[in-house]
MDTraj code that builds the backbone (N, CA, C; nanometers):
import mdtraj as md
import numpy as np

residues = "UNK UNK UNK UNK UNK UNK UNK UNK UNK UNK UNK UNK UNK UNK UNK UNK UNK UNK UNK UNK UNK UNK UNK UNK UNK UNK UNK UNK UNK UNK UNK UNK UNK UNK UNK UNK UNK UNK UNK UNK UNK UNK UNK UNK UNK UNK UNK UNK UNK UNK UNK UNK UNK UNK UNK UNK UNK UNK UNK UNK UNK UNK UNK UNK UNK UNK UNK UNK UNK UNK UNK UNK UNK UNK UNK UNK UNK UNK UNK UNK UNK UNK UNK UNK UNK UNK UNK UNK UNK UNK UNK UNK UNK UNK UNK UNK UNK UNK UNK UNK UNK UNK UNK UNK UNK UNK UNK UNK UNK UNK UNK UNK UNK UNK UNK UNK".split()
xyz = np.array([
    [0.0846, -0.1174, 0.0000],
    [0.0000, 0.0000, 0.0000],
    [0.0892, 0.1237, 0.0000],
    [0.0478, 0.2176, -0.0722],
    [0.1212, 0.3418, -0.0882],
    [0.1223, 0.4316, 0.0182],
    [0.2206, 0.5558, 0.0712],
    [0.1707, 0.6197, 0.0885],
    [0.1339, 0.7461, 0.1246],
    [0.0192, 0.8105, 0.2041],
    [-0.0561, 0.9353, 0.1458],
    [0.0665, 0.9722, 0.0908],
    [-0.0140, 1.1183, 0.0682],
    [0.0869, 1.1737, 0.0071],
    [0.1128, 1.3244, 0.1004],
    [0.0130, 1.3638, 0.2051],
    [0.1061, 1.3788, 0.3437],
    [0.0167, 1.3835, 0.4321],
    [0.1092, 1.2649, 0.5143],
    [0.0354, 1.2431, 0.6418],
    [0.1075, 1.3121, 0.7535],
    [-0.0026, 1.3523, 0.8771],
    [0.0468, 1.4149, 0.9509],
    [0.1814, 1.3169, 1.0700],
    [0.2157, 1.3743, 1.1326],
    [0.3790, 1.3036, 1.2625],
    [0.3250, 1.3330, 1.3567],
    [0.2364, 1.4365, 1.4156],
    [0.1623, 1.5306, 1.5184],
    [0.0611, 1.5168, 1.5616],
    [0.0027, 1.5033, 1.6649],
    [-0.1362, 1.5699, 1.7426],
    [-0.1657, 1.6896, 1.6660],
    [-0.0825, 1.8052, 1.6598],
    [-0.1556, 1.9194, 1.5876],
    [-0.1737, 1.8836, 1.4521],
    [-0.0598, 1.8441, 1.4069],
    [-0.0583, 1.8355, 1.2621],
    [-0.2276, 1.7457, 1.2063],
    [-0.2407, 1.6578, 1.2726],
    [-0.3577, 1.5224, 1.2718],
    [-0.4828, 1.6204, 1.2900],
    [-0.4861, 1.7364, 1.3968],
    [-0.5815, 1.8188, 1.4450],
    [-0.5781, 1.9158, 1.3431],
    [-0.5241, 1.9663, 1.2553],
    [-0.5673, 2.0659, 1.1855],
    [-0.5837, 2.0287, 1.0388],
    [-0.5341, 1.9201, 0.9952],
    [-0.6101, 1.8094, 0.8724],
    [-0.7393, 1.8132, 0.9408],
    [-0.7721, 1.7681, 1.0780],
    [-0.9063, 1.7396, 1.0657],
    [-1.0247, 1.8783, 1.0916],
    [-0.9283, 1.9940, 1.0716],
    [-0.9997, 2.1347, 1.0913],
    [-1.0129, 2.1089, 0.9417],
    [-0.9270, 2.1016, 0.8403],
    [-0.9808, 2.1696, 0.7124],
    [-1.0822, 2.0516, 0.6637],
    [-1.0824, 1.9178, 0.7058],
    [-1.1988, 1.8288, 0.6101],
    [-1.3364, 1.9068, 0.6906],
    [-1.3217, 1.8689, 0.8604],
    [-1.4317, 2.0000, 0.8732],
    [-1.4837, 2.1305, 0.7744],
    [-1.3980, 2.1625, 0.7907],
    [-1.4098, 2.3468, 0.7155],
    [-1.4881, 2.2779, 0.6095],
    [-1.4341, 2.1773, 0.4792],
    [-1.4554, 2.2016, 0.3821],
    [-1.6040, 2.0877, 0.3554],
    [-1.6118, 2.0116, 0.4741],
    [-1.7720, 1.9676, 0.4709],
    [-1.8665, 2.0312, 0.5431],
    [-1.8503, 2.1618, 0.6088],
    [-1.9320, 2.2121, 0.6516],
    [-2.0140, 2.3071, 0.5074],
    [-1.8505, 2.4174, 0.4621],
    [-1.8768, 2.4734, 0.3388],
    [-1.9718, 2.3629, 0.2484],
    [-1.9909, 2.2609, 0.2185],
    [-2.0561, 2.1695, 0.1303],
    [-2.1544, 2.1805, 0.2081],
    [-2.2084, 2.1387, 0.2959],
    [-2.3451, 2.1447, 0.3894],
    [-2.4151, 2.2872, 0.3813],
    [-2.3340, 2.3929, 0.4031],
    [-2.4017, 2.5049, 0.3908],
    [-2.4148, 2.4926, 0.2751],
    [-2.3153, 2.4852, 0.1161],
    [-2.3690, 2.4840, 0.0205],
    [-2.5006, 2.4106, -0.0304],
    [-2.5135, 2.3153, 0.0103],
    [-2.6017, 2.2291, -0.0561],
    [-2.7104, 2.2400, 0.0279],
    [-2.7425, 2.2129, 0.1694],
    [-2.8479, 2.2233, 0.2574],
    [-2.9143, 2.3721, 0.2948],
    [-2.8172, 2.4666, 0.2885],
    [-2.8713, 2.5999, 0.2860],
    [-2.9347, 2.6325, 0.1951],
    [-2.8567, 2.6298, 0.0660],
    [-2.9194, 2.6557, -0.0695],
    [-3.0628, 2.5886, -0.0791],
    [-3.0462, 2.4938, -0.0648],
    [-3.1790, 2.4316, -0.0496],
    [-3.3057, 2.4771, -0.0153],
    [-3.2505, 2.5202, 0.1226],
    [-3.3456, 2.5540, 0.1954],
    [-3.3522, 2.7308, 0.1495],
    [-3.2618, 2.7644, 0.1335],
    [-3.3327, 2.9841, 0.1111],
    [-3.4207, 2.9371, -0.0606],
    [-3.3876, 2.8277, -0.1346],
    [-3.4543, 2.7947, -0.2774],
    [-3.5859, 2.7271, -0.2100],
    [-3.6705, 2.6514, -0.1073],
    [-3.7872, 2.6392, -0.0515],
    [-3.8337, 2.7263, 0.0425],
    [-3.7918, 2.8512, 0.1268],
    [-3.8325, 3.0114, 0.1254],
    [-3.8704, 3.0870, 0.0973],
    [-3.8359, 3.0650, -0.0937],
    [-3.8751, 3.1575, -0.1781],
    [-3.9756, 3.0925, -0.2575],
    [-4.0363, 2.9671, -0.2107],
    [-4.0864, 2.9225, -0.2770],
    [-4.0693, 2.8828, -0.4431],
    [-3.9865, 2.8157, -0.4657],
    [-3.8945, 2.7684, -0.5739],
    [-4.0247, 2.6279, -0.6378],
    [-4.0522, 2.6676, -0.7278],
    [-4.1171, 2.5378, -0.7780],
    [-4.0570, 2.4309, -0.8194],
    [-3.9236, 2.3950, -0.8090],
    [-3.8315, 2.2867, -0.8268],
    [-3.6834, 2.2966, -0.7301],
    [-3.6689, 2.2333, -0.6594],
    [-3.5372, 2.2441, -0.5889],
    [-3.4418, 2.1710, -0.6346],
    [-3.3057, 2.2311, -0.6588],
    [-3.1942, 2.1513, -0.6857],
    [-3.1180, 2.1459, -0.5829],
    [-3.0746, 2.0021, -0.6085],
    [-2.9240, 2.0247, -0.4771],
    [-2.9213, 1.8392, -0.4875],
    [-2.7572, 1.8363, -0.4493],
    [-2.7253, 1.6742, -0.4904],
    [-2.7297, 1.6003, -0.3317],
    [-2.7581, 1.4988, -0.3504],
    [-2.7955, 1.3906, -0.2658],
    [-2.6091, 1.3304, -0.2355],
    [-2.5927, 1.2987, -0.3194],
    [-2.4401, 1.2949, -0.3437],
    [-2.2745, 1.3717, -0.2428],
    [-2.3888, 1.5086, -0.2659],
    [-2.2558, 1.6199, -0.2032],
    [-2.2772, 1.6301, -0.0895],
    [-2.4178, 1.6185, -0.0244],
    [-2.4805, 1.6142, 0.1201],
    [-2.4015, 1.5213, 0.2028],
    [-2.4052, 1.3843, 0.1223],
    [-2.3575, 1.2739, 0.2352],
    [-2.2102, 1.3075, 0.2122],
    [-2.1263, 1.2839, 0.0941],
    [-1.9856, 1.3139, 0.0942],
    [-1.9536, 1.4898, 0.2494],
    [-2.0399, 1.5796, 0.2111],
    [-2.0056, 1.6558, 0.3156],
    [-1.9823, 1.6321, 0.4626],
    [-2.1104, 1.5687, 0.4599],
    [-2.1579, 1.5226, 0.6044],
    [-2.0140, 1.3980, 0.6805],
    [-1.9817, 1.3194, 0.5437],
    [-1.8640, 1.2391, 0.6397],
    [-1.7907, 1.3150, 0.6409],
    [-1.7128, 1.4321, 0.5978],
    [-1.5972, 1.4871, 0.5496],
    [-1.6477, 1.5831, 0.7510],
    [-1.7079, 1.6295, 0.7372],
    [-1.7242, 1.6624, 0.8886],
    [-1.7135, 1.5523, 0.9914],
    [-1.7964, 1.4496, 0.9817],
    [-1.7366, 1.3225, 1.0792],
    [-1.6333, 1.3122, 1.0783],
    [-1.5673, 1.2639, 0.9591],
    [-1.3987, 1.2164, 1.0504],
    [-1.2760, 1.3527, 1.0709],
    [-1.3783, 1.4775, 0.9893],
    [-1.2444, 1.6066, 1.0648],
    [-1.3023, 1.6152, 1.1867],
    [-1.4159, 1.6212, 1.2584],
    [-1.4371, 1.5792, 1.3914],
    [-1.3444, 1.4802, 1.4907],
    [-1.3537, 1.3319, 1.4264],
    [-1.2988, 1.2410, 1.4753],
    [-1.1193, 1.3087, 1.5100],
    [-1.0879, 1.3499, 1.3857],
    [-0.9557, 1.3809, 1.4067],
    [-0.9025, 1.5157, 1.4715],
    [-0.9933, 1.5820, 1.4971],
    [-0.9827, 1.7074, 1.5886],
    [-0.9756, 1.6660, 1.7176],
    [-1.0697, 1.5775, 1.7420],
    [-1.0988, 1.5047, 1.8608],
    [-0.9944, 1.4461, 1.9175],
    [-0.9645, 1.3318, 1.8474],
    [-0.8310, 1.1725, 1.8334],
    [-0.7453, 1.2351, 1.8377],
    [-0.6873, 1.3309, 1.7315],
    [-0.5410, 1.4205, 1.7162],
    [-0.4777, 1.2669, 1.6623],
    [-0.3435, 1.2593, 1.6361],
    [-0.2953, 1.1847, 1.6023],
    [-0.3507, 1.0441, 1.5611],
    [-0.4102, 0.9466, 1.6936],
    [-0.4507, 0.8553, 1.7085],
    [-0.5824, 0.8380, 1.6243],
    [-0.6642, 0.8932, 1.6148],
    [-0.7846, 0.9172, 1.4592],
    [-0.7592, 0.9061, 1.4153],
    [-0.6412, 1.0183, 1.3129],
    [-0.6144, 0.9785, 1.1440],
    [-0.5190, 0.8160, 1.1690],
    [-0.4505, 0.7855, 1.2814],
    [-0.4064, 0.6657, 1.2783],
    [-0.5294, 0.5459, 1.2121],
    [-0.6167, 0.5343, 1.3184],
    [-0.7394, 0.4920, 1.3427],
    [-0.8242, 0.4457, 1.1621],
    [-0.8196, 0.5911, 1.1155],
    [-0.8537, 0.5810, 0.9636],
    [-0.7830, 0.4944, 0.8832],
    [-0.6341, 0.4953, 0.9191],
    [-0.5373, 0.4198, 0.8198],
    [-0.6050, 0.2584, 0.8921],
    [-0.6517, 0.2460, 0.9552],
    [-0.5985, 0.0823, 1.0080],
    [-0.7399, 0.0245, 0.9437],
    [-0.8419, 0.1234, 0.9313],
    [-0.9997, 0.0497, 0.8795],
    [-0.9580, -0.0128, 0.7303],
    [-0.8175, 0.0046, 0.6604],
    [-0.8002, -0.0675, 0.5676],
    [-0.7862, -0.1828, 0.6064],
    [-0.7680, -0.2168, 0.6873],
    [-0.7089, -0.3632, 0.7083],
    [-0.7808, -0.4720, 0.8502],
    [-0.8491, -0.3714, 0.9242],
    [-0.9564, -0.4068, 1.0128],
    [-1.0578, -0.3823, 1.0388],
    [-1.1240, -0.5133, 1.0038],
    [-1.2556, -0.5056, 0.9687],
    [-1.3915, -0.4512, 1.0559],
    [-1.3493, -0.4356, 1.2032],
    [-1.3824, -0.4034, 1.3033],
    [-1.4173, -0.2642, 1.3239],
    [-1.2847, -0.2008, 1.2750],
    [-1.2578, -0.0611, 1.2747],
    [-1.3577, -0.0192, 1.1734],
    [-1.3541, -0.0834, 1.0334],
    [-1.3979, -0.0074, 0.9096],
    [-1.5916, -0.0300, 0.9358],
    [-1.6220, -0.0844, 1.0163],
    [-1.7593, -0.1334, 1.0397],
    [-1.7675, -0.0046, 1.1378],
    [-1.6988, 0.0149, 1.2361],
    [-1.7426, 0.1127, 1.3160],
    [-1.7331, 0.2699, 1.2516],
    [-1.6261, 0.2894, 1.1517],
    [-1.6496, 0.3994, 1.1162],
    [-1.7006, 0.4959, 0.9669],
    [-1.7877, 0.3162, 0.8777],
    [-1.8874, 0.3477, 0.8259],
    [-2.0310, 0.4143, 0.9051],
    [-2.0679, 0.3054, 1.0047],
    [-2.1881, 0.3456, 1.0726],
    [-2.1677, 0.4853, 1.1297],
    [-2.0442, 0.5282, 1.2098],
    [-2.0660, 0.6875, 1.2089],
    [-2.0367, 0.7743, 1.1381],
    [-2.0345, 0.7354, 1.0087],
    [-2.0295, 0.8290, 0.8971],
    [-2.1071, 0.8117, 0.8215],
    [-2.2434, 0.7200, 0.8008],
    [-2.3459, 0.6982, 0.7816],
    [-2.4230, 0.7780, 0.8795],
    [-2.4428, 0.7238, 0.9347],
    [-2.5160, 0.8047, 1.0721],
    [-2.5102, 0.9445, 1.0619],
    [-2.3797, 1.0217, 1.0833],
    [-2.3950, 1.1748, 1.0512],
    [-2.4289, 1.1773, 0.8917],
    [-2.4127, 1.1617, 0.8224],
    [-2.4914, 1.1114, 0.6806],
    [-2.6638, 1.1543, 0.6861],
    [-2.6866, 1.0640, 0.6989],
    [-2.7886, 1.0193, 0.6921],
    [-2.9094, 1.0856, 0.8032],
    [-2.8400, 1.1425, 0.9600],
    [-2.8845, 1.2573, 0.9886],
    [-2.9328, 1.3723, 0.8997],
    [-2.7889, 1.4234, 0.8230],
    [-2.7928, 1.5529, 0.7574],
    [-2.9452, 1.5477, 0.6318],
    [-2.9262, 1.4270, 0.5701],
    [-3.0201, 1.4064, 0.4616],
    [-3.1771, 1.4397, 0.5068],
    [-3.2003, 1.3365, 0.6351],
    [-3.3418, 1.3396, 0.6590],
    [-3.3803, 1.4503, 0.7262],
    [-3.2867, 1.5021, 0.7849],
    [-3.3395, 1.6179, 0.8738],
    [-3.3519, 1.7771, 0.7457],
    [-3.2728, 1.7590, 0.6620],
    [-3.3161, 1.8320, 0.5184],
    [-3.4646, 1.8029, 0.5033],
    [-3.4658, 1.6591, 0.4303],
    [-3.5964, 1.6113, 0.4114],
    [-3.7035, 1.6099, 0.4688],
    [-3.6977, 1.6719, 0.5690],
    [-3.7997, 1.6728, 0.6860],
    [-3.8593, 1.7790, 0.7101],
    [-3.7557, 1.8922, 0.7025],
    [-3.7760, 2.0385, 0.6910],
    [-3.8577, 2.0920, 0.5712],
    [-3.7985, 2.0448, 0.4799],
    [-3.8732, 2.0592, 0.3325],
    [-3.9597, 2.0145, 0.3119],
    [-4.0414, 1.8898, 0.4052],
    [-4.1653, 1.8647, 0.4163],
    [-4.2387, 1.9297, 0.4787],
    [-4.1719, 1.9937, 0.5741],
    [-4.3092, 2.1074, 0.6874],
    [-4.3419, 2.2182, 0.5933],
    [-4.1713, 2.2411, 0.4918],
    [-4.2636, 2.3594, 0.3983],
    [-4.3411, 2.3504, 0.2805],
    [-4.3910, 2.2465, 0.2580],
    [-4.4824, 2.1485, 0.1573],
    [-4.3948, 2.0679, 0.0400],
    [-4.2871, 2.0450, 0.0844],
    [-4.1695, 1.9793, -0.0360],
    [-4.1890, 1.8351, -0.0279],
    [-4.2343, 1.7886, -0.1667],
    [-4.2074, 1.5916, -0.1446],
    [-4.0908, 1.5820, -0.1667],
])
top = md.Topology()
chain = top.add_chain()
for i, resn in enumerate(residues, 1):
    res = top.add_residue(resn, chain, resSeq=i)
    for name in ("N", "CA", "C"):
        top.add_atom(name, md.element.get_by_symbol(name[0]), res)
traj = md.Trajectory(xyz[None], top)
């Protein structure tokens, strides 16, 4: 196995990789779930927004969480779900989970404002 192409040596270093996947799945969440929602506000007779970029956002915040959190030992943690099966089970389901939060609770909202 190759590899990355840079991984952090650090607690900080591990902690501020996991600030920017944060940063940059939140930016996707606001993009896509906000938009959404100020386009059913204005009463938009068709809403766009990808199903796709929601969940990719939503993990990209789980594991810069995890690794803000973990510091070092997280992004470790990430490398090892290649190879244990244990690991990679536990940190689909919480990246599903915040997933799959983000989606329905969209979907849910957009139903109180008459959206199928």
């Amino acid at each position: 196995m190759s590899e990355p192409l840079w991984q952090p040596k650090s607690d900080l270093q591990a902690r501020i990789l996991g600030l920017c996947f944060a940063a940059a799945g939140a930016a996707g969440l606001w993009w896509q779930v906000g938009g959404t929602i100020r386009q059913a506000r204005e009463a938009a007779p068709e809403l766009q927004y990808s199903n796709t970029l929601i969940v990719l956002s939503a993990m990209l915040v789980a594991f810069g969480l995890l690794w803000i959190v973990r510091g070092l030992s997280g992004y470790q943690l990430m490398l090892r779900a290649g190879t244990d099966p244990k690991t990679k089970r536990l940190l689909m389901i919480s990246g599903a989970t915040v997933a799959l939060g983000a989606y329905f609770g969209m979907s849910w909202y957009l139903g109180t404002l008459g959206y199928k």
